[in-house]
N, C-alpha and C positions, 0 to 999 in steps of 0.2 A: 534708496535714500539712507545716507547713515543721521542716526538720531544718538541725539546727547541724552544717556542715562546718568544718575546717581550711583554709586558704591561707596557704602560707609565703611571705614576704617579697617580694610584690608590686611595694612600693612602693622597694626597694632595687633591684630589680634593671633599674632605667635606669642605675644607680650601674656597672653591669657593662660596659656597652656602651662603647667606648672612644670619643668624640669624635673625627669627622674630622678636625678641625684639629688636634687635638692626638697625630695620626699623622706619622710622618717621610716621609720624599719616597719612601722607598723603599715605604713602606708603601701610600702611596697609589695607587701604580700598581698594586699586587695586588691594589685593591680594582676588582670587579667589578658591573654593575649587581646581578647575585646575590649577593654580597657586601654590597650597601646595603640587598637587599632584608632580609636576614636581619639585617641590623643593625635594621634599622628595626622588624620584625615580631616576632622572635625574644622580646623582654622581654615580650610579650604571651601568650606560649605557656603553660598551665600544664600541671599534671602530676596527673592524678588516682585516685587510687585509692580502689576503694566496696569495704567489706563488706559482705556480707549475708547471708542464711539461702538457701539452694539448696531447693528442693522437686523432689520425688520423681511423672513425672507417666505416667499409665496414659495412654496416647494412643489405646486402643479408647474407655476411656469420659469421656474430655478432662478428668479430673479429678485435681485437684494434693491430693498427701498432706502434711502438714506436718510439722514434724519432721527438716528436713533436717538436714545439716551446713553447718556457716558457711564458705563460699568468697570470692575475692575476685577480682575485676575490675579490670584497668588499663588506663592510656587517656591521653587528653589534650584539651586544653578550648583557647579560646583568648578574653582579653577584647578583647569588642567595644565598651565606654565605659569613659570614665574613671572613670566614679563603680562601677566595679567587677562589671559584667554580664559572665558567662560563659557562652560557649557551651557543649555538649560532644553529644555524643551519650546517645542515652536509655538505650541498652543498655552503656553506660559507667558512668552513675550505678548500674542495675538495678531500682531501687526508693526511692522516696520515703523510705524508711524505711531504707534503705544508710547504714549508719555509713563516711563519707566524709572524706578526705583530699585536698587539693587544694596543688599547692607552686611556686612559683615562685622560682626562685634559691637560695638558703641560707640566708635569713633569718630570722626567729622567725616562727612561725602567727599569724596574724590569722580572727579567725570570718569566716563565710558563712551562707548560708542558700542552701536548693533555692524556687526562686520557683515552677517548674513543671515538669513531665516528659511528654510529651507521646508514649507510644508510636508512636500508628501514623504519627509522621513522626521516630519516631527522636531526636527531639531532647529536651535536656534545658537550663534558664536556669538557673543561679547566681548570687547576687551576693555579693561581698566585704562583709563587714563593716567598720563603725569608721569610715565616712567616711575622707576622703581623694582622691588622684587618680591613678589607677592608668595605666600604659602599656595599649595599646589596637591594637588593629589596625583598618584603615578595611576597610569592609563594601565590595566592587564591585557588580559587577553579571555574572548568568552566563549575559546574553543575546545575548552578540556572543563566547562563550568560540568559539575557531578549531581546531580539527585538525590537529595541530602546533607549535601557540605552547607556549612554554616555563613550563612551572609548577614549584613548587617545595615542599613538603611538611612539614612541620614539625611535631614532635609529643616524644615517650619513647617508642620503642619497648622494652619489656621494661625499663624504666625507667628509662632511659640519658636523661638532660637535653638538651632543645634539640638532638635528632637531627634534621638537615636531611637529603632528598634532593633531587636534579633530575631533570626528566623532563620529559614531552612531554603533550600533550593527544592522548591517543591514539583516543577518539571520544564523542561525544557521545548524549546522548539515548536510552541503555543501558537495559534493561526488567531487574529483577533485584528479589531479598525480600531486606531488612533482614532484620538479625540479629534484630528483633525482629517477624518474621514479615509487616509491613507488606509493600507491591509497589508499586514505582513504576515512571516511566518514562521517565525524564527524568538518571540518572546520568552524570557524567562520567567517561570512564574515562580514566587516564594510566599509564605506565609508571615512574613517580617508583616509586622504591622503599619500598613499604607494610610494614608489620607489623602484628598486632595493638595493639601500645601505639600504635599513629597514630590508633586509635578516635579522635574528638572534634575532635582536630586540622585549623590549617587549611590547605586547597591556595591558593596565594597565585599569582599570574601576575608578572609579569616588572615590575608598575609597584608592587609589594608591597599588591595589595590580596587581599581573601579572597574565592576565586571558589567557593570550595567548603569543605564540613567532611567529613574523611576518614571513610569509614562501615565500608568491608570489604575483606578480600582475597581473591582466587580461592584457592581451597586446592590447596596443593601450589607455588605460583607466589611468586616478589616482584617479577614487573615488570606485576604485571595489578591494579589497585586500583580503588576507585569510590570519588567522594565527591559528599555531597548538593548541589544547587547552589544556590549563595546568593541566589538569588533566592526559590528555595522557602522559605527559612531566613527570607530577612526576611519573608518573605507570611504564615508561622506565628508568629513573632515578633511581626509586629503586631497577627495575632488575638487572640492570647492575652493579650498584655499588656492590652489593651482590657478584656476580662475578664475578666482577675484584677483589676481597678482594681475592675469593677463588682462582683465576688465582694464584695470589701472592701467594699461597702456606700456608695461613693460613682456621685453620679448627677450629671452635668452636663447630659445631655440634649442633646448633640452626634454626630453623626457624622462623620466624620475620613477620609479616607483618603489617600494619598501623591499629594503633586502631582506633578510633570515633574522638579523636581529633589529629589524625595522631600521636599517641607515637609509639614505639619499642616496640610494642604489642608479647612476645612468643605465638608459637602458637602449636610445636613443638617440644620435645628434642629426640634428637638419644641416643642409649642405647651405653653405655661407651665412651661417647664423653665427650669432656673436660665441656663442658654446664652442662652434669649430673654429674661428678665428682663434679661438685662447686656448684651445687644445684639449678641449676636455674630449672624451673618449667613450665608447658604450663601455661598461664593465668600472668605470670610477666610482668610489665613493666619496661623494665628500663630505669634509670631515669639519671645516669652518667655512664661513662665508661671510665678508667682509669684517675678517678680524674675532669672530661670534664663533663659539661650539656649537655645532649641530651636530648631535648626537643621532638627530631620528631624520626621515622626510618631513613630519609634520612640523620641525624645528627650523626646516631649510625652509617649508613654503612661509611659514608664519615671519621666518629674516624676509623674505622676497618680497611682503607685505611693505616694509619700510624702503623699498628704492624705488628709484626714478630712471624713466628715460635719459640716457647721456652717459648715467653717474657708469665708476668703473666698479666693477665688484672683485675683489682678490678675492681667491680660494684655494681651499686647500684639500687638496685631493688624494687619494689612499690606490695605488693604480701596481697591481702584482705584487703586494706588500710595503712596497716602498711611497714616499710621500712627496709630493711635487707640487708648487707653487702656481699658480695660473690666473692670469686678469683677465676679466670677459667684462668689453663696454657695452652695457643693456643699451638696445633701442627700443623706439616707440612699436608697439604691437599694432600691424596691420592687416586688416583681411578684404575677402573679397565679398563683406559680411551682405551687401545690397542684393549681391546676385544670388547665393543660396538661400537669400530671405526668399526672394520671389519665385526661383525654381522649388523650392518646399515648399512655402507654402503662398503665393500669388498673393506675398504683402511688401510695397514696400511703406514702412516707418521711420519715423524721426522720435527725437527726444521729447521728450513733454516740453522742456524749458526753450524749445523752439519754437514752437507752437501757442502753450498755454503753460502755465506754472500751477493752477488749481490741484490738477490731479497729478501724481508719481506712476510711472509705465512708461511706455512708448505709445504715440499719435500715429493712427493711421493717416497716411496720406494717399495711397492710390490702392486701388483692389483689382486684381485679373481679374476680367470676364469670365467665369465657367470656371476659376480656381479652387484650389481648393477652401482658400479664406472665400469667397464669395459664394461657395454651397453648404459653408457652416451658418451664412448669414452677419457676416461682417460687415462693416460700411465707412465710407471714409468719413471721418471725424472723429471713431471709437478711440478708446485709450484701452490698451490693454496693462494690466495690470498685476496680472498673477496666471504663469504659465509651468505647466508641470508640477505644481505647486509652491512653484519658489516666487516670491517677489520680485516685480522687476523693476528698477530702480533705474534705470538706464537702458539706452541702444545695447549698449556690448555685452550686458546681462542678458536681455532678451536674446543675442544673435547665440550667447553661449548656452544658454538654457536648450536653443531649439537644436544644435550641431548636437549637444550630448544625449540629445534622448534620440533611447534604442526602440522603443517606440512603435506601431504605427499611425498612431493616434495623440497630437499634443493636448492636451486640456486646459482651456485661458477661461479668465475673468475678464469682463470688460466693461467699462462703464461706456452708457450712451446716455446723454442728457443727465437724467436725476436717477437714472435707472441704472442697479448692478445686473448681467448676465451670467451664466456660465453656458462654457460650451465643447466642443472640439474640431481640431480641426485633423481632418485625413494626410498625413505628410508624403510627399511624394519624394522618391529616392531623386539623388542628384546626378545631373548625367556627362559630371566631367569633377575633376577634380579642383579643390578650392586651398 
């Protein structure tokens, strides 16, 4: 489900930052590289807060009673494009369906939308609404982060605007669970001073880029914090985006993935897809897309977010040096999604809004005999609802959710009647190609 958020004043709050040159002498010597960093990063930062509905949950028999009381969640987000993508953490949004708030500066709200929420890595994309061009913070890299280099922290803690800390890169490669139950193993951990409101927010290094997004703190502590590292951030970032394009129902029939200096590397084309009709090639980069600079993949997937089945997309592509013009007309994205539903896992579903419109998932409608859904204990009527940790919002969410996990085991939420479940189901390999 995409849900209409708030963002205040985005696009005013460059208006905030005072110009170096137009600092007095005196000024300028008390500006410090950390001082340029937060100039620079800071109008980037935003401020978010989710409502939502809390659930009540029995932990002997892992099932959620509804019914809560409505509670809220604070945090902080930070745009990583101009055309208005936010990052934040998952467990910041809560839920797809969190009546949200997002605020930058003092200005009047402007809409957004939740593009995707992604539990089991914690993350959550937003994007500003209305067009426009928003302040941005540039994405690093968090595979040379050092053991003592200076980071710096940025976020609302407790709601307090553009609260900066400094601190240290106090060790890497940290084993610890997300707040929302995920494990990884890969966290940075610094002594920048955390809060709960730094949720989402980003840890920024000494040259103002985003080496990380803040995720948790040691309880009882504020010099002991983790945040995700932005490497991981763009590696889910450019799954997803890829995915929700194709959710949307468009098909180009390329594969993509990040060159050397992260372009929209081909690496891939399918045989009569609209990519080889227009001549794109394995080893192109492309370099615009309909008319737009794409500098990166995550620039090309986030254009591919704006088209449709039919439309033509010009491009412009970089192929042994030289540069070549090429039209590919996108078609509607089809799959064989019923039959690897039921060879994996012995379900087939439909859309909630065919069914029932109460609950967001997918409706069971039939279960194999002896399947694997039917010996986790499924049953036709459930609504699944959260599988691998990501919300499913749709048929083609759910069918992409279950294609991409490497897996042997998926992990779904399901509601039956008034009752939440959790469970899994054993996936079985597929025994032809789809």
């Amino acid at each position: 489900m995409v849900r209409r958020i708030l963002i205040l004043g985005a696009a005013a709050a460059l208006a905030a930052v005072p110009a170096l040159a137009a600092q007095s002498e005196a000024q300028k010597r008390r500006v410090t590289p950390i001082v340029e960093v937060v100039q620079r990063v800071g109008p980037a930062v935003v401020n978010i807060s989710a409502t939502f509905e809390a659930q009540v949950r029995d932990p002997f028999f892992h099932a959620f009673f509804g019914g809560g009381q409505r509670s809220q969640s604070l945090g902080s987000g930070v745009v990583i494009d101009p055309r208005g993508y936010v990052v934040t953490n998952g467990h910041v949004i809560q839920s797809s369906d969190s009546d949200v708030t997002v605020r930058i500066g003092k200005s009047e709200p402007v809409a957004a939308e939740v593009i995707w929420m992604d539990r089991g890595n914690d993350l959550a994309l937003l994007q500003i609404r209305g067009g426009g061009s928003f302040p941005s913070a540039r994405l690093g890299t968090s595979s040379d982060v050092m053991i003592g280099e200076t980071v710096i922290a940025l976020g609302n803690p407790y709601g307090f605007d553009n609260t900066v800390s400094q601190g240290i890169v106090s060790a890497t490669d940290r084993a610890l669970n997300t707040p929302t139950g995920a494990s990884f193993v890969d966290f940075i951990q610094t002594d920048a001073g955390l809060h709960p409101g730094n949720s989402g927010g980003p840890l920024v290094n000494i040259n103002g880029e985003v080496i990380g997004i803040n995720t948790l703190v040691q309880t009882g502590t504020e010099a002991i914090g983790f945040a995700i590292p932005v490497d991981r951030v763009k590696r889910v970032l450019l799954e997803r985006l890829t995915n929700y394009a194709q959710i949307r129902g468009v098909y180009l029939g390329a594969r993509l993935a990040p060159g050397p200096a992260e372009e929209a590397l081909v690496r891939f084309v399918e045989k009569d897809s609209p990519a080889e009709r227009a001549g794109l090639c394995p080893g192109d980069v492309i370099r615009t897309a309909g008319g737009e600079e794409v500098a990166t993949l995550f620039a090309f997937n986030t254009r591919m977010l704006r088209t449709q089945p039919g439309q033509e997309l010009r491009l412009e592509v970089e192929r042994a040096g030289k540069h070549q013009e090429l039209t590919a007309t996108l078609e509607p994205f089809n799959t064989d999604a019923e039959d690897v539903l039921w060879q994996r896992l012995g379900l087939q579903v439909t859309d909630r809004d065919a069914y029932n419109r109460r609950y967001k998932g997918v409706h069971v409608l039939r279960v194999q005999p002896n399947g694997p859904a039917e010996r986790t204990g499924l049953k036709r009527g459930d609504f699944i609802y959260r599988a691998a940790g990501v919300e499913i919002d749709s048929y083609e969410s759910f069918y992409y959710t279950v294609t991409e996990s490497t897996a042997e085991t998926l992990a779904i939420d399901v509601i039956r009647g008034r009752e939440r479940y959790e469970g899994e189901i054993r996936l079985r390999p597929l025994t032809n190609e789809h």
